[in-house]
C-alpha positions as CSV (number, residue, x, y, z in Angstrom):
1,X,9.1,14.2,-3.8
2,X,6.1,13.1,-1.3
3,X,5.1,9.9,-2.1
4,X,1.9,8.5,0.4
5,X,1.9,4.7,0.7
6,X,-1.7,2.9,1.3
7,X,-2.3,-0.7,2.1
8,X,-4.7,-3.0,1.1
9,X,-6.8,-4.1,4.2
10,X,-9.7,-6.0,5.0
11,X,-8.2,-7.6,8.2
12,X,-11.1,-6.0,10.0
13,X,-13.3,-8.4,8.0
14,X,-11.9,-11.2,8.5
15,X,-14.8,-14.2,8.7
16,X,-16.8,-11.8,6.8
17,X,-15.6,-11.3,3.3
18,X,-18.0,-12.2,0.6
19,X,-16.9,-14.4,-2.4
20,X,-16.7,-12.0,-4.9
21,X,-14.4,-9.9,-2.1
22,X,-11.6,-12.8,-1.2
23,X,-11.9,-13.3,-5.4
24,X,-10.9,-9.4,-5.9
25,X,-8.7,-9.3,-3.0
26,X,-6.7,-12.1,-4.1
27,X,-6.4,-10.8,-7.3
28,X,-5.5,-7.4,-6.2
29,X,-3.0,-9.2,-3.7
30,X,-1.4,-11.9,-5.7
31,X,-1.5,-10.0,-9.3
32,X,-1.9,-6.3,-8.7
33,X,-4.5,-5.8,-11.2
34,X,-5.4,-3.2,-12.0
35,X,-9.3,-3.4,-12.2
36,X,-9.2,-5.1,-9.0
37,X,-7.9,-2.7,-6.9
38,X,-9.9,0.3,-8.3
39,X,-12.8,-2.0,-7.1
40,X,-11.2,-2.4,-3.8
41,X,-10.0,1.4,-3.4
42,X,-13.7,2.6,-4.3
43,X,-15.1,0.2,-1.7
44,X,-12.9,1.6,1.1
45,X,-10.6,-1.3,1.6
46,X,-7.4,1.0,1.0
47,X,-5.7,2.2,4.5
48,X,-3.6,5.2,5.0
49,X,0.2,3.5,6.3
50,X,2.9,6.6,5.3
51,X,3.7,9.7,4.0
52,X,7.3,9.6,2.8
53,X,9.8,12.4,1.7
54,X,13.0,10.9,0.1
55,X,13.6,13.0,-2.9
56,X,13.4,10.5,-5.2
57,X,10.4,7.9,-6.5
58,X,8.3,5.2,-6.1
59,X,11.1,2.5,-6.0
60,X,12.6,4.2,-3.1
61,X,9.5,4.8,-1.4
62,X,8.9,1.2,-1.9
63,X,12.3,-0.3,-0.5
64,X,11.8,2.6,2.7
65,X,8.7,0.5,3.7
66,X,10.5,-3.0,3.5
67,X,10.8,-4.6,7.2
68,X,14.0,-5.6,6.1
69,X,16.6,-5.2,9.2
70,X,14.3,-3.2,11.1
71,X,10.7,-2.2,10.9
72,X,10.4,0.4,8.2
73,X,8.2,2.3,10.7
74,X,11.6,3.7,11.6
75,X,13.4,4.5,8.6
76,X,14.7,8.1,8.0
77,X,12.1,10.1,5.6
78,X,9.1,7.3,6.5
79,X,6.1,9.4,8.6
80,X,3.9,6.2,9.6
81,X,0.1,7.3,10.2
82,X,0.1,7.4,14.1
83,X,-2.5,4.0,14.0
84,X,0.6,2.0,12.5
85,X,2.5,3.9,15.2
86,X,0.3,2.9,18.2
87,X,0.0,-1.5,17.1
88,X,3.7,-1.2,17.2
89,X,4.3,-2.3,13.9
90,X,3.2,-2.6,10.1
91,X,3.4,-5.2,7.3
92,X,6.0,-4.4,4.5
93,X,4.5,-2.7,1.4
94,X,3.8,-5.4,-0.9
95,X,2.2,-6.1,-4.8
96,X,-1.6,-4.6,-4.6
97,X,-0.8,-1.6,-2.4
98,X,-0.8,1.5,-4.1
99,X,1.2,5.4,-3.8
100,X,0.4,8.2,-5.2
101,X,2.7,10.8,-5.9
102,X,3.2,14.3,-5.5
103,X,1.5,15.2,-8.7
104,X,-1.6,13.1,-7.4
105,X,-1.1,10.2,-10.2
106,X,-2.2,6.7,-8.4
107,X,0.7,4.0,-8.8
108,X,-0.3,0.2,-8.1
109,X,2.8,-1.8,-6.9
110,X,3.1,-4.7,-9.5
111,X,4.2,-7.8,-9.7
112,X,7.5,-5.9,-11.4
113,X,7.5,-2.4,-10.9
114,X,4.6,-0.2,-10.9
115,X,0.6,0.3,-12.9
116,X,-0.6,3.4,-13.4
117,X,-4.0,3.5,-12.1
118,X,-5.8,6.5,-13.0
């Protein structure tokens, strides 16, 4: 199984964010909601980090990008995009980012387990 990981990202807006934006990010962030990030992933604020093959599902592909011991960026199975490659490093994957896996279905990592987005 292929699982790709996105993050959530509006660093490069950082002094810019509108109300409404730092209201949906938070919410997206801190609760995983659903309708939240859907608003956020339509506006573009959704960032490419991995592609990763493990074989099994989204609660492995979740604990392959933990910066647990080491930065996940080197993990067996985890295919960082090269920008994550080239800063050196990468925030673990956290509630609010989403995967999607190999059948295309859109997973939203929740504050236990996982939302189906689509």
């Amino acid at each position: 199984m292929t699982i790709q990981v996105k993050h959530l990202s509006t660093w490069d807006l950082r002094g810019k964010l509108t109300d409404e934006l730092q209201k949906l990010h938070f919410t997206a962030s801190a609760f995983g909601k659903v309708d939240a990030v859907k608003a956020l992933l339509d506006a573009g604020y959704y960032k490419d980090a991995a592609e990763i093959e493990n074989g099994f599902g989204l609660e492995d592909a979740f604990r392959l990008t933990q910066n647990l011991d080491q930065s996940w960026l080197k993990n067996d199975g985890v295919h960082p995009v090269p920008a994550l490659l080239e800063q050196g490093g990468a925030r673990s994957t956290c509630v609010g980012d989403i995967m999607i896996d190999d059948k295309g279905v859109t997973w939203v990592v929740a504050m236990a387990g996982f939302t189906q987005l689509d």
